[in-house]
C-alpha positions in Angstrom: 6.3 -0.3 -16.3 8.6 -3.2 -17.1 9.7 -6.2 -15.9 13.0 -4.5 -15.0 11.8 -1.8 -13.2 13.5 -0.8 -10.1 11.7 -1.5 -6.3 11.7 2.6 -6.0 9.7 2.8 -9.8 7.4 0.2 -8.7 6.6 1.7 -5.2 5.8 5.5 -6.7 4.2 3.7 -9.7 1.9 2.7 -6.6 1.7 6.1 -4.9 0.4 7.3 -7.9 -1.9 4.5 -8.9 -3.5 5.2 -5.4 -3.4 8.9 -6.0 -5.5 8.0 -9.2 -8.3 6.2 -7.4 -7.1 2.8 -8.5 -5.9 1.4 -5.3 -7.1 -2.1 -6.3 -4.5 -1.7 -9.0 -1.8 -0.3 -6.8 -2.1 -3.2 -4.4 -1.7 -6.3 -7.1 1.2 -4.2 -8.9 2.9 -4.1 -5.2 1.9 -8.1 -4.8 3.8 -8.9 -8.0 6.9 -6.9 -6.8 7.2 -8.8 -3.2 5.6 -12.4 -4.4 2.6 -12.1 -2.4 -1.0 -12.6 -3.1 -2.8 -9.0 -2.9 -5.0 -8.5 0.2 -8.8 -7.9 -0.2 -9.9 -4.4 0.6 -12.4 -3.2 2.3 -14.5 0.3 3.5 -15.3 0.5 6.8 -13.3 -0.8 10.1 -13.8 -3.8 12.1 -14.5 -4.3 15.5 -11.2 -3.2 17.8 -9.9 -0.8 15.5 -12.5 2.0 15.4 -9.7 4.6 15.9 -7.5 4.1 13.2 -7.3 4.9 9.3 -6.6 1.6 8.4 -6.3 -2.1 9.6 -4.7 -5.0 8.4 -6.8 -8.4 9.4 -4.4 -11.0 9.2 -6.9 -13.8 9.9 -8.9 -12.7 6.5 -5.9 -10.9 4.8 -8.1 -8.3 4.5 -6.5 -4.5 4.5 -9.8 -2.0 6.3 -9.8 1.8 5.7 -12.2 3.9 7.9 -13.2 5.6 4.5 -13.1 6.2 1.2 -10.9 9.6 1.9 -8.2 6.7 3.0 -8.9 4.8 -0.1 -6.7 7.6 -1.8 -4.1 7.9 1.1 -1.1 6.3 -0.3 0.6 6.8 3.5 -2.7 4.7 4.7 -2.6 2.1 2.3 0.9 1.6 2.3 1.5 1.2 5.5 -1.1 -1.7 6.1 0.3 -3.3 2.7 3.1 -3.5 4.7 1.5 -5.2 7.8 0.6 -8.1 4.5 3.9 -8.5 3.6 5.3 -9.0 7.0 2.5 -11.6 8.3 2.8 -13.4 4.7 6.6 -13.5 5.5 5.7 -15.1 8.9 7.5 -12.2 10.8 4.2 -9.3 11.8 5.1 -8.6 15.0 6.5 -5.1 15.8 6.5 -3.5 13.0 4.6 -0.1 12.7 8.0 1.7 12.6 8.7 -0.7 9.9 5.1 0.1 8.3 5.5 3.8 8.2 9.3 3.6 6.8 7.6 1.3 3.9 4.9 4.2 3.2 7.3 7.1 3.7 9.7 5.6 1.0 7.2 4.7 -1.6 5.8 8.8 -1.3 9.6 9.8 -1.1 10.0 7.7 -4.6 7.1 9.0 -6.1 8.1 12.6 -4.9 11.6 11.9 -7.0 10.3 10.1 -10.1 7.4 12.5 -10.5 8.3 15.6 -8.8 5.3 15.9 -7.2 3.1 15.9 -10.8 1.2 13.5 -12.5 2.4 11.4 -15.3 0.6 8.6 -17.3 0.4 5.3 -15.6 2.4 1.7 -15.5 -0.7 0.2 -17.7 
C-alpha cells in the first residue's frame, strides 16, 4: 500500500485486513485515509443497543460489537466506522443508509481488487 493508493484500494485493503483478524489495523489504515483519529473498539454492547451487531458511542468514540464473530464482519465494522467519520465531521445524524452504502462499497472494492481471494496485505 502506498501513499498514492486509490480510496477503493484502501477501503478493500480494509475488508481484507478485517477478514484477517486485524481489525485494529483496518480501523487506523481507514483513519489515515479520511483524517480522523481511529475509534477504540470494544467486545460486548452497551446499554440501549442490546439488539444490534454493532454500535458507535459517540460520547467515548468508541465502535461496540456484540461479539467477536462481528469483530471479523467487515459489513459490521464498516458501517459503524462510518457513524465515526460522520460525527467527527460534525454531521451524524441520519445516516444508516449512508453507513451501509460505506460498507457495501468497501466489500464491492475488495470483491474487484481481490476477486473474492486472499492476497498479502498493505504492511
Amino acid at each position: 500500500m502506498s501513499e498514492n493508493s486509490s480510496e477503493e484500494e484502501i477501503l478493500a485493503w480494509a475488508v481484507q485486513l478485517i477478514l484477517d483478524g486485524r481489525t485494529e489495523e483496518a480501523l487506523e489504515l481507514l483513519s489515515r485515509q479520511y483524517n480522523v483519529k481511529p475509534p477504540k473498539l470494544r467486545i460486548g454492547l452497551p446499554k440501549g443497543c442490546k439488539k444490534a451487531l454493532g454500535c458507535y458511542v459517540a460520547r467515548t468514540r468508541t465502535i461496540h460489537l456484540r461479539s467477536s464473530t462481528e469483530y471479523m464482519n467487515p459489513f459490521v465494522v464498516l458501517h459503524e466506522f462510518y457513524h465515526h467519520i460522520r460525527f467527527r465531521i460534525g454531521r451524524h445524524r441520519g445516516t444508516e443508509k449512508g453507513a451501509d452504502r460505506f460498507a457495501l462499497r468497501a466489500i464491492e472494492a475488495w470483491k474487484r481488487l481481490f476477486g473474492g481471494g486472499e492476497r498479502e496485505g498493505p504492511c
